[in-house]
N, C-alpha and C positions, 0 to 999 in steps of 0.2 A: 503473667506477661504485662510490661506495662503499656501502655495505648497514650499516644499522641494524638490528641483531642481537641486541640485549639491552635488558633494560628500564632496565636503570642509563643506559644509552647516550640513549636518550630522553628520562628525567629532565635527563639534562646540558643536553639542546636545550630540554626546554619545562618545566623546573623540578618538580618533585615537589608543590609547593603549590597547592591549589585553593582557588579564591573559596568564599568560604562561601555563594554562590548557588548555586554548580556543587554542591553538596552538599544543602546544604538542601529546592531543590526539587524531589526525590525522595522520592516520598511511596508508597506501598504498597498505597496502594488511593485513589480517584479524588476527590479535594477537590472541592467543590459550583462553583467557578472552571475546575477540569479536566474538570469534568462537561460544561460549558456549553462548553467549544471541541470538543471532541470530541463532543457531539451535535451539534455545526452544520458537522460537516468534511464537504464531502460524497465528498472520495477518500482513499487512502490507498493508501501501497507496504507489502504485507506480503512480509517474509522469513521463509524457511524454512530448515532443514535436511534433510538424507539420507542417506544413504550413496551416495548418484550425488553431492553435493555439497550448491552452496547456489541457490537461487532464489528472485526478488524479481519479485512480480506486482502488477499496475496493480488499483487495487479502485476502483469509484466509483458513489453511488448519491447522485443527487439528494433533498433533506430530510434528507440522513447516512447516511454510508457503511455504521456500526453502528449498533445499539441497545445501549442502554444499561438490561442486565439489575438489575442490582445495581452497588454504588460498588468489588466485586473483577469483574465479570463482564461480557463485552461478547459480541454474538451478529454474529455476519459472512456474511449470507446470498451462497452462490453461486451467481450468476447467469448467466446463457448464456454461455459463452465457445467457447474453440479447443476446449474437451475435452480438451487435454492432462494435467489435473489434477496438475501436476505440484508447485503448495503442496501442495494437499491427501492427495498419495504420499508427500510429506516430515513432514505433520504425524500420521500415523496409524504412523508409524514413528520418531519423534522429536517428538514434543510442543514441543518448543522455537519460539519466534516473535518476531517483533518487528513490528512497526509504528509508520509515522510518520505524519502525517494531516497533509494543506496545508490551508488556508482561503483562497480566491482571496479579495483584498484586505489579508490580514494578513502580514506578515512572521513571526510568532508559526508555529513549529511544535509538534506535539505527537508523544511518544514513547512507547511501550508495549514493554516488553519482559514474557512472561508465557508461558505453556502451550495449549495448545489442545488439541482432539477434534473428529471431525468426527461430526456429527449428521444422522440422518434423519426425526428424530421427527417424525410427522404435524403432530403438535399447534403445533410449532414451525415447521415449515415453512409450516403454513399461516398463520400470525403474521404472516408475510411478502407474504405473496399482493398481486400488482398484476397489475393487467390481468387478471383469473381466472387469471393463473400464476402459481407460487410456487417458488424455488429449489429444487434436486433435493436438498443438502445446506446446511445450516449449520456454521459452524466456533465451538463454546463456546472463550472465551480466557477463560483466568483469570489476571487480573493478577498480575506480581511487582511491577512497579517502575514507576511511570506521571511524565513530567516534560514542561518545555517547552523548549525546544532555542533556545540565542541565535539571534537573528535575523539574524546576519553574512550567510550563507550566502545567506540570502534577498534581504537589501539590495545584497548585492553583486551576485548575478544581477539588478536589478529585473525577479525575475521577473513580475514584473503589471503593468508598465509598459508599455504599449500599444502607444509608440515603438519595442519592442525586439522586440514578436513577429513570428515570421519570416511569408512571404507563404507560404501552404498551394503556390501555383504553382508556387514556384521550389523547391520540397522534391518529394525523389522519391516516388512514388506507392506505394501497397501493391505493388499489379499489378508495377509497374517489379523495388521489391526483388526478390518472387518468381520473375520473370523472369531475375535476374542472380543469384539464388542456384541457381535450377533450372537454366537454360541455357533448355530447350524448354518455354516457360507464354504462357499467350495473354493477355498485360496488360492488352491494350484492353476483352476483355469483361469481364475479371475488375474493373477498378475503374468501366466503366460500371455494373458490375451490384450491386459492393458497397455503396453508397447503399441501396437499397430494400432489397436482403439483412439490412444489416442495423437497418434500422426495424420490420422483418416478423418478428425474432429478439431485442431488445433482449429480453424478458424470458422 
């Protein structure tokens, strides 16, 4: 197999020259247009770095993912999950981050790449409060670079396209996976039971 190994080597394949779109719309702090997709996304894949590597984690919060502090600053409240923390290991040890935000219905992505800090401020935490809980930390990101990503990617998966979403039946179960990564896990109760588990923990 051949290996693309230098950056000269890549310009030969996709040319050195970029649309003056692919440049342009890179703005440095959030235009009142990038304001308005991004408060209406309600998930988002955040990456991280560490010294174990890298990890890219599912964020999603119904009415928007973040809040929209200021046009450099967005607040990322974390909410129940596995406990593994393992963005938030990476961002307290390397500030670096990105994220991307879907909007079910748009082919239109958005992208952030910036810094972060993880937060426990009272005051902030309780900002957040649903159902009388409130996230045990928040993640402040301070913008570097904020754009919107061609929609190729999207159009080509129709990822929203109704036709094309898989049957939940015929996909293997939590239960299942963890049975055949474990060997010895008891699938049946585990995905009877995660339904209410986790209604009883969403927040």
């Amino acid at each position: 197999m051949k290996i693309i190994s230098s950056i000269e080597e890549l310009n030969t394949i996709y040319g050195a020259a970029l649309s003056p779109a692919s440049v342009t719309k890179v703005t440095k702090q959030l235009t009142p247009l990038y304001r308005e997709m991004i408060e209406i996304s309600p998930f988002a894949a955040l990456a991280t770095v560490g010294p174990e590597g890298l990890d890219c984690s599912p964020r999603g919060d119904l009415g928007g993912v973040v809040c929209v502090a200021d046009d450099e600053t967005l607040h990322l409240p974390d909410w129940r999950g596995n406990n593994r923390v393992d963005s938030l290991s990476n961002i307290v040890r390397d500030p670096r981050l990105a994220l991307m935000f879907l909007i079910p219905g748009s082919n239109t992505t958005m992208r952030i790449n910036g810094r972060g800090v993880v937060s426990d401020d009272e005051a902030l935490l309780s900002s957040f409060e649903m159902d009388g809980k409130h996230p045990r930390t928040v993640v402040v990101i301070s913008i570097d670079e904020v754009y919107f990503q061609c929609a190729r990617a999207v159009m080509r998966a129709e990822l929203w396209n109704e036709e094309h979403f898989a049957d939940p039946a015929k996909l293997p179960t939590p239960g299942q996976m963890l049975k055949a990564a474990t060997g010895d896990f008891d699938q049946e109760t585990y995905d009877r039971e995660w339904p209410g588990r986790a209604a009883k923990t969403m927040w």
